[in-house]
N, C-alpha and C positions, 0 to 999 in steps of 0.2 A: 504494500500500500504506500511505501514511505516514496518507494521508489517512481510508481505514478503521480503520486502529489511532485515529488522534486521534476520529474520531467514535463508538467503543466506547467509549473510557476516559472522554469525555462522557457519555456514554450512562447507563455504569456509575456513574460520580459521582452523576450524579440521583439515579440507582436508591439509592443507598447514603443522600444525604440524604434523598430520600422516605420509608425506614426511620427511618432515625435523626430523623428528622421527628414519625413516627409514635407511636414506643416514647417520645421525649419526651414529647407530648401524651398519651398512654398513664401516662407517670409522675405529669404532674402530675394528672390526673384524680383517680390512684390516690390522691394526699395530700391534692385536696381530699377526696375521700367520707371519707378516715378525720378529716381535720380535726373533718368535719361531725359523726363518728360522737362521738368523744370530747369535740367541744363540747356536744353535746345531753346527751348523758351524766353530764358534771361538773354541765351546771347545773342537770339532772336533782335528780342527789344532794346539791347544795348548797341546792336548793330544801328538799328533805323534810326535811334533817336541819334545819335551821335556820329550819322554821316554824315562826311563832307565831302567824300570823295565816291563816284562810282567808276569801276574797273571795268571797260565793256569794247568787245573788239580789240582787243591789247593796248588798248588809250585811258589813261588817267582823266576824265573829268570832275574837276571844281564843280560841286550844287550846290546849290540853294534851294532846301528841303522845305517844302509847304505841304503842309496836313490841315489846314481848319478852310471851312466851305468858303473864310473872307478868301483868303491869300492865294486858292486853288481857283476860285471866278476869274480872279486879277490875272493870276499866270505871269508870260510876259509880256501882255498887252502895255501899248503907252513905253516900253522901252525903245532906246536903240536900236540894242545889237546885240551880241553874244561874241565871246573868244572863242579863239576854234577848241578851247581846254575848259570849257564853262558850259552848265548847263543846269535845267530847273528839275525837281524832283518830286511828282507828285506822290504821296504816301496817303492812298485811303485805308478806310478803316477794317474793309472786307472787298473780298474780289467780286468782279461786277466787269460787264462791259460798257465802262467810260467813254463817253463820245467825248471831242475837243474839235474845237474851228478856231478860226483866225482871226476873232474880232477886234478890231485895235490895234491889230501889231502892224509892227511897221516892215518886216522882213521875215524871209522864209526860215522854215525851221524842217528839223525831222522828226517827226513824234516817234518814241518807242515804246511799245505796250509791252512790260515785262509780268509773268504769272508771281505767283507767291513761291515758285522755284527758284526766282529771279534769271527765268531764262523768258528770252523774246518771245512774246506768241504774235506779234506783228509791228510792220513799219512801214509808218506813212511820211516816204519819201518826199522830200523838196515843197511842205504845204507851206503855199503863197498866201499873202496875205489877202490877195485879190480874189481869193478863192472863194469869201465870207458871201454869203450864208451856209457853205457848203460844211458839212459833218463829218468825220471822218471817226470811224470805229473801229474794232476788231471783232472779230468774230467767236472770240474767247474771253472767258475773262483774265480779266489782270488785277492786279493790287498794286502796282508802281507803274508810273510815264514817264520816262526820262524826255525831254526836250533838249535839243542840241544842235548847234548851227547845219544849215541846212547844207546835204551833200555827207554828211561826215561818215555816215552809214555806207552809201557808196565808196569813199576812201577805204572805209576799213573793212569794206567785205563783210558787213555785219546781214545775217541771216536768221531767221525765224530758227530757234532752239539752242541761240547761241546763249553763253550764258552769263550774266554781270555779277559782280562783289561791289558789295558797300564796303566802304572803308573810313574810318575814324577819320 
């Protein structure tokens, strides 16, 4: 008898480490995937808010990042010009297909519709100012427009899934 009792209460120990084994490796799984979740996240938003600079086509542009509905209506209507290293950044809140036209500007530009991969889903090459009231969208949605003198897409061979970095 002693010897069934002893080989249960083995038995059962297993059984109880094999759990206790299990819901362990259960737990740490659970802190990595949130690790992941909240690392990606932060550096996410520490990217956007704190770009100055977008990498695209193997060229360094200068932005000026606008997110609130004032600053994103205005654009760069009523400016100049732009440097061929300059350009506007628009950062909305959720992806959507953003139309954009030409009203008020004084000079052509290239709009670039970037996904929340930060790669191209389209490029409306050389829009003139003269084009207004015309609209100009993609067919995808985007979360970022990069604006940037016009032509510069064609200089650098930029295509639809190519992909940009924000950069501090």
């Amino acid at each position: 008898m002693r010897n069934i009792s002893a080989n249960f209460s083995a038995g059962l120990m297993e059984t109880i480490n094999k759990k206790n084994f299990f819901r362990f490796l259960f737990v740490i799984f659970f802190i990595f995937l949130i690790f992941l979740f909240f690392n990606n996240t932060s550096k996410n938003n520490f990217q956007i808010e704190n770009t100055k600079y977008v990498k695209i086509g193997g060229q360094i542009i200068k932005v000026e990042t606008v997110s609130t509905p004032e600053t994103q209506g205005r654009g760069l209507s009523g400016r100049v010009g732009l440097k061929n290293d300059e350009g506007m950044l628009f950062v909305f809140s959720r992806s959507d297909e953003y139309s954009f036209w030409m009203k008020d500007m004084n000079f052509p530009i290239d709009i670039i519709w970037l996904g929340e991969d930060l790669r191209v889903v389209y490029i409306k090459k050389d829009a003139k100012p003269e084009s207004f009231p015309e609209v100009f969208e993609p067919n995808e949605n985007s979360k970022y427009v990069l604006e940037v003198v016009s032509n510069f897409s064609e200089k650098n061979n930029l295509k639809d899934g190519d992909k940009a970095e924000f950069l501090p």
